[in-house]
C-alpha positions as CSV (number, residue, x, y, z in Angstrom):
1,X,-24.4,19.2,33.6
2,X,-25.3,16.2,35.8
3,X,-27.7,14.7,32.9
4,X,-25.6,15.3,30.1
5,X,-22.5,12.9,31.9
6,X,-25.0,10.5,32.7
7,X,-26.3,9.8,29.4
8,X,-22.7,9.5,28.1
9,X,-21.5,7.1,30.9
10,X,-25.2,4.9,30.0
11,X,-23.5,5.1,25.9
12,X,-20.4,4.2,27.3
13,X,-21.8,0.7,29.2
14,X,-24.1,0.0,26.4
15,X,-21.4,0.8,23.8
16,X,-19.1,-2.2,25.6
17,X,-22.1,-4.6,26.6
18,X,-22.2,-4.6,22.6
19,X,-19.1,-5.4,22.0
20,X,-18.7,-8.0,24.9
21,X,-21.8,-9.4,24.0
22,X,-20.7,-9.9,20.3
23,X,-17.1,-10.9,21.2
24,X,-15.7,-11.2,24.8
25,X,-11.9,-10.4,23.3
26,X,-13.3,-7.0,22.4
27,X,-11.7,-3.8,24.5
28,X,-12.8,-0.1,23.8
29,X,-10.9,2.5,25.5
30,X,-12.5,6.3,25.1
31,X,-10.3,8.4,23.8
32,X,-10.1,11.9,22.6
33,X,-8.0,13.1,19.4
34,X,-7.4,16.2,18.5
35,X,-6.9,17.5,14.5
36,X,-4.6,20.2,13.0
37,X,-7.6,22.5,13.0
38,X,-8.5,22.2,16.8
39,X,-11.2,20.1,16.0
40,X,-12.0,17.8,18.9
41,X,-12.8,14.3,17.8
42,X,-14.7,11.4,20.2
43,X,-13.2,8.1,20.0
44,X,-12.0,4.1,20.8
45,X,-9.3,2.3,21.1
46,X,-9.8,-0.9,20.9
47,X,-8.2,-4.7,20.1
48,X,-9.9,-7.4,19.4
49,X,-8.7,-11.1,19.8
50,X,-9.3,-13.0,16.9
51,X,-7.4,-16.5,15.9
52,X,-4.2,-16.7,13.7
53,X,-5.9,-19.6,11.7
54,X,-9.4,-20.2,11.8
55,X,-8.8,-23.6,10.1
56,X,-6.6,-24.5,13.0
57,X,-8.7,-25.6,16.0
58,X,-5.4,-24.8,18.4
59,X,-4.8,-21.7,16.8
60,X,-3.0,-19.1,19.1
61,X,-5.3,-15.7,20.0
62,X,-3.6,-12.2,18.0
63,X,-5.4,-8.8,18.5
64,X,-6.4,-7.0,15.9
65,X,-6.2,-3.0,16.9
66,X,-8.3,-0.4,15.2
67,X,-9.4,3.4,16.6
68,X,-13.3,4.3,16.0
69,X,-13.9,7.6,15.3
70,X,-17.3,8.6,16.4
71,X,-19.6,10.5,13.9
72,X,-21.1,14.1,14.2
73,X,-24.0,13.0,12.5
74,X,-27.0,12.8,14.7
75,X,-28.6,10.5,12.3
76,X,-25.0,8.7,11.2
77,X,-25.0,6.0,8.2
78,X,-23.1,2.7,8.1
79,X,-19.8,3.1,9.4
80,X,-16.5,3.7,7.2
81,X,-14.3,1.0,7.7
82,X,-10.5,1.7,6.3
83,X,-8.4,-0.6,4.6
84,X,-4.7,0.5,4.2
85,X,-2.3,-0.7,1.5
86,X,0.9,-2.5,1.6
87,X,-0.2,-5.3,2.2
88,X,1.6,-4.9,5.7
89,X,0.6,-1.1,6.6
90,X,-1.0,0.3,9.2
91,X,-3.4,3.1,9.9
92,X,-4.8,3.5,13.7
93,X,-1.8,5.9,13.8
94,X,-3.6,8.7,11.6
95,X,-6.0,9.2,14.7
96,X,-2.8,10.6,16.9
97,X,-1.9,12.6,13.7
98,X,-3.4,16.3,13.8
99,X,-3.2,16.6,10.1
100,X,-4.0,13.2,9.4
101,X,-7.1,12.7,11.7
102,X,-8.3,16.3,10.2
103,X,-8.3,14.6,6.5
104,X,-11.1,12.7,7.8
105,X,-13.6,15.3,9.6
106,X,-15.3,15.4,6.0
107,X,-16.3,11.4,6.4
108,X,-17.3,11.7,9.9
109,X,-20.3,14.0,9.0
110,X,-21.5,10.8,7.2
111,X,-20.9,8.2,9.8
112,X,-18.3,6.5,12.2
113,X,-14.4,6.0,10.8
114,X,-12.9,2.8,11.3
115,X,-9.2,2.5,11.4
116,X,-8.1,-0.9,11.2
117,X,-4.9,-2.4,11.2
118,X,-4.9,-5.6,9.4
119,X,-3.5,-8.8,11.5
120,X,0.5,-8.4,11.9
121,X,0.4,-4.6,11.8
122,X,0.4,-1.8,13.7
123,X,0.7,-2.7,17.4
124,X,0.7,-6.7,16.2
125,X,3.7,-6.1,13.9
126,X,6.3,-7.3,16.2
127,X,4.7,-11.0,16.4
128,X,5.8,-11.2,12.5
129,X,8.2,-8.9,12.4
130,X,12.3,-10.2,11.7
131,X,14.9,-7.7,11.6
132,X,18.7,-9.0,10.7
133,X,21.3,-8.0,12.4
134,X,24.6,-9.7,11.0
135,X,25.9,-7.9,7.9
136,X,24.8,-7.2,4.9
137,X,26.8,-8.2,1.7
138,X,28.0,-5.5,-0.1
139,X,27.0,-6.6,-3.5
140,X,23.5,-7.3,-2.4
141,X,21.9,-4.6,-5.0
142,X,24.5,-5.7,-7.4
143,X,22.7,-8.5,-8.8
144,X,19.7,-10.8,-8.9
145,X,21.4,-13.6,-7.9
146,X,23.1,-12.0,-5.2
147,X,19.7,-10.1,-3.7
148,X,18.6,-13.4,-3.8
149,X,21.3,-15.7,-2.0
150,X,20.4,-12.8,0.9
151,X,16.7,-12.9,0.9
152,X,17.5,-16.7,1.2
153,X,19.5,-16.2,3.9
154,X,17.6,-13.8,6.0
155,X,14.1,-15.7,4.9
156,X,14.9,-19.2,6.1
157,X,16.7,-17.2,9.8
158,X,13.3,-15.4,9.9
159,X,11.1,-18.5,9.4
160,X,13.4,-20.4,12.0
161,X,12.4,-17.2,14.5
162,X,8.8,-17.5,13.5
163,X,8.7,-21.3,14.7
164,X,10.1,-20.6,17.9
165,X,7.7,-18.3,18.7
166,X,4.5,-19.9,17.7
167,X,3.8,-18.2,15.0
168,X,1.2,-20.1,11.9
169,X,1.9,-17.9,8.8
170,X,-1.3,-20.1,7.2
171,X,-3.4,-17.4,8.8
172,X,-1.8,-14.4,7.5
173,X,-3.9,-14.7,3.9
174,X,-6.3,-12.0,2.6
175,X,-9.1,-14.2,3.6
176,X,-8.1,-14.4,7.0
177,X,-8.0,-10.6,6.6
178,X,-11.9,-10.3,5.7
179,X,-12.8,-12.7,8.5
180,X,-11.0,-10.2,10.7
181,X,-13.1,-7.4,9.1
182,X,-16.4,-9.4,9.4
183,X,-15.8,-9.9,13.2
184,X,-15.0,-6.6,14.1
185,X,-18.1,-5.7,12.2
186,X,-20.1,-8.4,14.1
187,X,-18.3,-6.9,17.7
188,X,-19.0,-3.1,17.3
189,X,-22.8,-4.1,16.7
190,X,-23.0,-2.9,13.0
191,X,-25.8,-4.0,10.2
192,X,-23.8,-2.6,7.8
193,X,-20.8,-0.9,6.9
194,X,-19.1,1.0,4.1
195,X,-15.5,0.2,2.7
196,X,-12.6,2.4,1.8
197,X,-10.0,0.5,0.5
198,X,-6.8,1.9,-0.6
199,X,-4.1,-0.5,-2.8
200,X,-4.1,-3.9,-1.3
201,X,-6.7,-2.6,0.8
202,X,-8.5,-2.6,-2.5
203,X,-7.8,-6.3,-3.2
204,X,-8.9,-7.0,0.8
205,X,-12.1,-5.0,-0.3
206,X,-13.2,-6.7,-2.7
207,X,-12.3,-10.4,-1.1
208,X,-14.9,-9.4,1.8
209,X,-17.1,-8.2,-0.5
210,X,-16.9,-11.9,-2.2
211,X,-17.6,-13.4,1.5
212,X,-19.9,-10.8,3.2
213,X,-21.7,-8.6,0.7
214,X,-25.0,-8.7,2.5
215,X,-23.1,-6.4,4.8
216,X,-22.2,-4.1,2.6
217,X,-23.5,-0.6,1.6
218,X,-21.1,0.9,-0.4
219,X,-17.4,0.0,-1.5
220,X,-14.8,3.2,-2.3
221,X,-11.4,1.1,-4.1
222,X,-9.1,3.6,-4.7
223,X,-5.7,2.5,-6.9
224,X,-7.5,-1.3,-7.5
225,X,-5.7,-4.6,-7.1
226,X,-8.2,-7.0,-8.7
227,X,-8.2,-11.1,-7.2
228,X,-5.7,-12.2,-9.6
229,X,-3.7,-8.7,-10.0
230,X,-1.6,-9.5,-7.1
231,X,1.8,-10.3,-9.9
232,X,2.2,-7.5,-11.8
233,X,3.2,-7.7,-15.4
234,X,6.9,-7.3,-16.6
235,X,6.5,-4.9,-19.5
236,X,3.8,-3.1,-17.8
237,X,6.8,-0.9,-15.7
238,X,8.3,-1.0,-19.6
239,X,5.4,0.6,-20.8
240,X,5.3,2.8,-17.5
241,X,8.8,3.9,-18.3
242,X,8.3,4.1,-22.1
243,X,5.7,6.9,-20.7
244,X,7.4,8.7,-19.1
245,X,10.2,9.3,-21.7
246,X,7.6,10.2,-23.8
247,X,6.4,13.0,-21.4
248,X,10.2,14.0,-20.6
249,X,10.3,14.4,-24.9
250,X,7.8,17.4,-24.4
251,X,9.4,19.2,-21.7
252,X,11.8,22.2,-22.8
253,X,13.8,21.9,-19.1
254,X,15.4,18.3,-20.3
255,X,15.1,17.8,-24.1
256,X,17.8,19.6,-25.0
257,X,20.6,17.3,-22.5
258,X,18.3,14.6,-22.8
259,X,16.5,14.0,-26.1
260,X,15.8,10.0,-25.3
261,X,15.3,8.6,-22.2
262,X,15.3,5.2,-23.3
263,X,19.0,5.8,-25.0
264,X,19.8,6.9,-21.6
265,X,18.6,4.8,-19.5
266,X,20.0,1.8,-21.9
267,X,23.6,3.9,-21.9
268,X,23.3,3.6,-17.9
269,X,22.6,0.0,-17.8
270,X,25.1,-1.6,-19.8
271,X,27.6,0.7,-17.6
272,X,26.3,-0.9,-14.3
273,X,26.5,-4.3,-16.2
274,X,30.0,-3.8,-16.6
275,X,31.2,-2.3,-13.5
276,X,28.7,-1.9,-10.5
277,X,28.9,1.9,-8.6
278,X,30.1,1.7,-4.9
279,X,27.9,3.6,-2.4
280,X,28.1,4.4,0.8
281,X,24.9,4.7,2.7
282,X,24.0,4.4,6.4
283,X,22.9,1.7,8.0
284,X,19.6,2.3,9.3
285,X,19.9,-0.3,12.6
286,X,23.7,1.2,13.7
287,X,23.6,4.2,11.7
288,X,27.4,3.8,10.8
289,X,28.6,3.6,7.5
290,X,28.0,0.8,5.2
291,X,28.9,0.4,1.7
292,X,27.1,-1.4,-1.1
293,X,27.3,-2.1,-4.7
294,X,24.9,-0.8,-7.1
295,X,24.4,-2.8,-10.5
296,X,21.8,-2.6,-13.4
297,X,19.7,-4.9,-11.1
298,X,20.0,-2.6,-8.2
299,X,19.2,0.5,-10.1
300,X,16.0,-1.5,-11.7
301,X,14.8,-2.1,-8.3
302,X,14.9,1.5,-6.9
303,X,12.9,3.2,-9.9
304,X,10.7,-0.3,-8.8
305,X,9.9,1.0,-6.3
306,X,9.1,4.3,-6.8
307,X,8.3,4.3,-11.0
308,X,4.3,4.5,-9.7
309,X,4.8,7.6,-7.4
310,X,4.1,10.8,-9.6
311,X,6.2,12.5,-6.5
312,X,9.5,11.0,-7.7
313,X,9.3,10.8,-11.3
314,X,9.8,14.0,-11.9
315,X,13.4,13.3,-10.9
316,X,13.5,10.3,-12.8
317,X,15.7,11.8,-16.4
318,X,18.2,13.7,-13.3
319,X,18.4,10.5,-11.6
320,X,20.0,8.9,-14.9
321,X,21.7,11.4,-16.4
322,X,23.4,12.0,-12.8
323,X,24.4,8.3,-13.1
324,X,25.8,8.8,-16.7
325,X,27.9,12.0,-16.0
326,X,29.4,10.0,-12.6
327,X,27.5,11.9,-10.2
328,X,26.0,9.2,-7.6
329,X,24.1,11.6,-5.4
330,X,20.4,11.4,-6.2
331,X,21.2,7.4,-6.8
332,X,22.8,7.3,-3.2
333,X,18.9,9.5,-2.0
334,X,17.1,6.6,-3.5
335,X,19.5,3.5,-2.1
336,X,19.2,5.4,1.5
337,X,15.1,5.5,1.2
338,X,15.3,1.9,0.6
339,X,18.1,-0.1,2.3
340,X,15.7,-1.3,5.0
341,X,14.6,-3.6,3.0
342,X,17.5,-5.4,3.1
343,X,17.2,-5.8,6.9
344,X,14.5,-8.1,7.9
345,X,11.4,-9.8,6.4
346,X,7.9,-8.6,7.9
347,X,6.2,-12.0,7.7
348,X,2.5,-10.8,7.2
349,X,3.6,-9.3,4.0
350,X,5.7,-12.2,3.0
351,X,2.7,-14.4,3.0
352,X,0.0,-12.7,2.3
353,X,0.8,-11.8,-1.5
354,X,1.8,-15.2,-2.5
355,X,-0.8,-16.6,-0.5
356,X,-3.4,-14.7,-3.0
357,X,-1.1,-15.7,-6.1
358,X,-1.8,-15.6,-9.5
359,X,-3.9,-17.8,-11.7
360,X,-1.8,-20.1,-14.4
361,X,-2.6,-18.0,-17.5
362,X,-1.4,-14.8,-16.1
363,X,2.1,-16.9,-14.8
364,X,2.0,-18.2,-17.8
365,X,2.3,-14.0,-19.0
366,X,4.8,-13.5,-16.6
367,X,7.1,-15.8,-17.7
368,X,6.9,-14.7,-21.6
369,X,7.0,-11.3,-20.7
370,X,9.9,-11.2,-18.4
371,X,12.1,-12.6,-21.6
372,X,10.9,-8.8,-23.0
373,X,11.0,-6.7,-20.6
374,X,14.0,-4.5,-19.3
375,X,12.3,-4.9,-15.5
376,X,12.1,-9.0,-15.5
377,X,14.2,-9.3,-11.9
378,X,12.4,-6.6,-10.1
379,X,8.5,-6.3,-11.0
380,X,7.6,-9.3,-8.6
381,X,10.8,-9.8,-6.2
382,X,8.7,-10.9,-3.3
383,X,6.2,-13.0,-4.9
384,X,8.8,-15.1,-6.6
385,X,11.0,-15.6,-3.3
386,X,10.9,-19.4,-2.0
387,X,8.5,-18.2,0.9
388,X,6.4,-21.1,2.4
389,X,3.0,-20.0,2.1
390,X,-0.8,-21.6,1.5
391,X,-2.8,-20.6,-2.1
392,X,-6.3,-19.2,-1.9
393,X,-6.8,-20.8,-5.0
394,X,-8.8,-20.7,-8.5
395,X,-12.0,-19.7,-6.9
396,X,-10.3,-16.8,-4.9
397,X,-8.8,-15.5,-7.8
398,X,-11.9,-15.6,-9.7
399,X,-13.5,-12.4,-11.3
400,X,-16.3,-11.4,-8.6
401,X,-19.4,-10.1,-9.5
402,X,-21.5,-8.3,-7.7
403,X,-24.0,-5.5,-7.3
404,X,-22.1,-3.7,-4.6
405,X,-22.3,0.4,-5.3
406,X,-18.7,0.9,-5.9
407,X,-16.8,4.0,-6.9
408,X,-13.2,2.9,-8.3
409,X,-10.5,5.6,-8.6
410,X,-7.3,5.0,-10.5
411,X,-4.4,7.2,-11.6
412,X,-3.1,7.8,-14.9
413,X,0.7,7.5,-14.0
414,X,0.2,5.1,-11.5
415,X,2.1,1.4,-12.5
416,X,1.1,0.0,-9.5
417,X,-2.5,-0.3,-9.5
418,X,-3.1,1.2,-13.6
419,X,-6.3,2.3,-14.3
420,X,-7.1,-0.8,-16.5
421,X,-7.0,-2.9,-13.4
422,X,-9.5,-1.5,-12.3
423,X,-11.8,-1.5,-15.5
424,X,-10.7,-5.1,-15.7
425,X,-12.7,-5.5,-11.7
426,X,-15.5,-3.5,-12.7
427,X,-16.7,-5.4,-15.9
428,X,-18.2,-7.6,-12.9
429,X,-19.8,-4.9,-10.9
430,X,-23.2,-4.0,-12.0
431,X,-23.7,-0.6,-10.3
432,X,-20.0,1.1,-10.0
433,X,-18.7,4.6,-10.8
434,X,-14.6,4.6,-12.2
435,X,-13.1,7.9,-11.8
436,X,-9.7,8.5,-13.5
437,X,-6.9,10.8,-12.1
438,X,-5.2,12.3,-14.7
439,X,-1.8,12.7,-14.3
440,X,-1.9,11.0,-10.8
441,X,0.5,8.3,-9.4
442,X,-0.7,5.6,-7.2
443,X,0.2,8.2,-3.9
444,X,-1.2,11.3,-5.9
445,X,-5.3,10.1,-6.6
446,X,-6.4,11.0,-2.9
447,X,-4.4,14.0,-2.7
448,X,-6.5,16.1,-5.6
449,X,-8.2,18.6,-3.5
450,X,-12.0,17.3,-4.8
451,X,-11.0,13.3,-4.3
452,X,-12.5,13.9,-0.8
453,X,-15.4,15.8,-1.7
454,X,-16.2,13.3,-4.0
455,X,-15.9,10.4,-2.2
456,X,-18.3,11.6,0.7
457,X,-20.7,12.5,-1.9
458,X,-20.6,9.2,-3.2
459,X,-21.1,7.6,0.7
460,X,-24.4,10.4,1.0
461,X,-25.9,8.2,-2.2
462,X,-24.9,11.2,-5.0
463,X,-24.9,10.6,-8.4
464,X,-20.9,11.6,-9.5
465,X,-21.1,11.5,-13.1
466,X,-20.4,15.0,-13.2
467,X,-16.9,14.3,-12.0
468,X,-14.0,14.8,-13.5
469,X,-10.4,15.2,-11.8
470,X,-6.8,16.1,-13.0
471,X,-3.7,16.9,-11.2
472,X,-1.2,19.1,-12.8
473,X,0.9,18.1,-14.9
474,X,4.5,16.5,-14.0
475,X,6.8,19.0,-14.1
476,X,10.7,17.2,-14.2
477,X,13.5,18.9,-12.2
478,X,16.3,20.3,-14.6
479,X,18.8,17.3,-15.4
480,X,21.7,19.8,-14.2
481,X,22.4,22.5,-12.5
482,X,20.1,24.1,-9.6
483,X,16.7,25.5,-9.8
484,X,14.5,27.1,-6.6
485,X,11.3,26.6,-8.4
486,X,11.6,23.1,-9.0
487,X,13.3,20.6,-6.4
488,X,13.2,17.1,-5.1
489,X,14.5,15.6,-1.5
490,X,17.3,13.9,-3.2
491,X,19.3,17.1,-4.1
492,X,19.3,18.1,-0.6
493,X,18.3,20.4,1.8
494,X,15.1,22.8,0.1
């Protein structure tokens, strides 16, 4: 036994002379994980000190925190680094997760697993982090202009809290992000790596690709956010919603109380116009009571937020008819998921999607489409905020090419990240594979049951033109009345 502990402990020095040797702000603590299976998994934490704004010679030092999952592979390939969404997610947590960690077993038979948590996530979310704690105005979700007098509020409190503690928000840009990746990279001793990018993380992807190609093997973009995709298009969530009444036409469980969604939905709004509905919700920092108001506005922002997750559409025609017959319970589920939102501004998200911006043309878009669309207030309400915040610029926003070996993935019913998106990207990528989810919303394209199996193929060097994926096919809950076969969080307990 003596042998085996001494070759590990020699990995173990050699392993951290790498790292030290690359980048003395680089710390690896073993660790062992353990997934849902029993599956015993070798791995770091680790930080890594990077500055808050490389063009700043006096920048402050943040740590990035990641967790390296060691391969099984004897003979491993370029390391899978993992780019979460958001922007402003994290993902080191998944290690600690049995169920989570066990979703990547497949990818470590290929190679190490990277988790990385992008600057002002994760452990380095507090730095950026403001939460408000005066209250809230009730008619806050009641109009445009009254969301907006708060997000003023809060925004210029939070940006007088960032100053005091040091913070430069000119760092937190998608750029910033791939010099983050490039470092680690550089610190762990890699040639190369691989690339799994997953909404924003897609758009962060493809910006290091831009940068640092040479270092790259292959690129997996799943739900793509293209360089100039970052303000999404007004009547796209029209068209989104247009779809989906389309689908609700078809199905026998709400045509009959519900023959146009539209009509309904148009019925609904001109109520709320009117008269805002008066909730009460709880407060998510007290968790006493608080009421709110709840206009056309505010009901426009909650199917916002969830209009690309195939999870909640299905109670989408309940939600409004609900509304219409005075029944405020499934709208109350949906204000309750999101009233945080309400109650702080997480700074690294705040700048880094206006910091990537949008070209003039597509503003120019924006702007006429918003005069169409039923969604104008509440497709970009956090790009369009008076945020301070630097722009990449023309060249960033440029359409990349490259001959990266990319598989895309994109979901049929997914508004955030539509599968065109994605064929826009790829028109510039000279060796790429686009594999399209049917009936799959932007959370619903990794969960098919082959989207793993693919994917690892596609790391081994596979050809995957034999793949083809679908999910089944949205099944809406019953407008009325209850149903055990069909059910949604926001009628309650299953």
């Amino acid at each position: 036994m003596k042998h085996p502990l001494l070759l590990l402990c020699a990995f173990l020095i050699v392993h951290n002379l790498i790292g030290q040797k690359s980048n003395d702000a680089l710390t690896l603590e073993k660790r062992s994980y353990t997934s849902y299976s029993g599956k015993e998994v070798i791995g770091f934490s680790g930080s890594l000190k990077v500055p808050e704004n490389r063009n700043n010679p006096d920048s402050e030092a943040i740590a990035i925190h990641f967790v390296q999952l060691k391969s099984t592979n004897p003979n491993p390939q370029a390391p899978l680094i993992y780019l979460e969404g958001g922007p402003g997610s994290s993902c080191s947590w998944q290690a600690d997760d049995p169920r989570y960690l066990g979703s990547w077993l497949p990818y470590l038979e290929v190679g190490d697993v990277i988790l990385l948590d992008q600057r002002g996530t994760g452990a380095g979310r507090d730095r950026v982090l403001y939460i408000w704690r005066n209250g809230i105005p009730e008619d806050v979700f009641a109009s445009a202009e009254a969301s907006s007098r708060h997000a003023t509020k809060i925004g210029n409190a939070a940006l007088e809290e960032f100053n005091k503690r040091g913070v430069d928000l000119n760092g937190y840009t998608t750029i910033e992000n791939a010099n983050d990746i490039d470092a680690l990279r550089q610190a762990l001793g890699y040639d190369k790596i691989n690339l799994f990018g997953f909404s924003y993380g897609t758009h962060l992807g493809q910006a290091y690709i831009k940068y640092y190609e040479d270092y790259v093997e292959n690129a997996v973009l799943v739900g793509v956010e293209g360089p100039n995709h970052t303000f999404k298009l007004p009547l796209a969530m029209d068209v989104q919603f247009r779809k989906i009444a389309l689908m609700a036409k078809e199905d026998p469980n709400i045509n009959k109380e519900v023959p146009d969604l539209v009509a309904l939905y148009e019925k609904v709004v001109q109520k709320l116009e009117k008269k805002p509905i008066e909730l009460e919700v709880q407060s998510p920092l007290t968790q006493s009571p608080m009421k709110v108001q709840i206009g056309a506005y505010g009901l426009n922002l909650m199917m916002r937020f969830d209009i690309g997750d195939a999870s909640d559409l299905p109670v989408f025609p309940r939600l409004l008819y609900t509304i219409d017959q005075g029944d405020y319970s499934h709208l109350r589920w949906f204000v309750q998921k999101r009233i945080t939102s309400v109650f702080g501004v997480q700074g690294m998200s705040s700048t880094m999607d206006p910091a990537s911006g949008a070209s003039p043309s597509r503003l120019a878009r924006i702007k006429e489409e918003k005069a169409k669309s039923y969604f104008k207030n509440v497709v970009n309400p956090r790009n369009e905020n008076e945020w301070p915040h630097p722009d990449l610029g023309e060249e960033f926003r440029a359409p990349l090419t490259t001959h990266t070996r990319t598989l895309f993935m994109s979901g049929t019913l997914d508004f955030n990240t539509p599968p065109h998106q994605a064929e826009e990207v790829r028109w510039g990528y000279s060796n790429s594979n686009h594999i399209i989810v049917k009936n799959a919303g932007h959370e619903q394209i990794l969960t098919h049951p082959k989207a793993t199996e693919t994917i690892v193929r596609f790391l081994k060097g596979e050809n995957i033109d034999d793949v083809a994926l679908t999910q089944p096919k949205l099944r809406f809950i019953p407008v009325k009345g209850e149903t055990s076969k069909l059910w949604h969080p926001s009628m309650g307990r299953k």
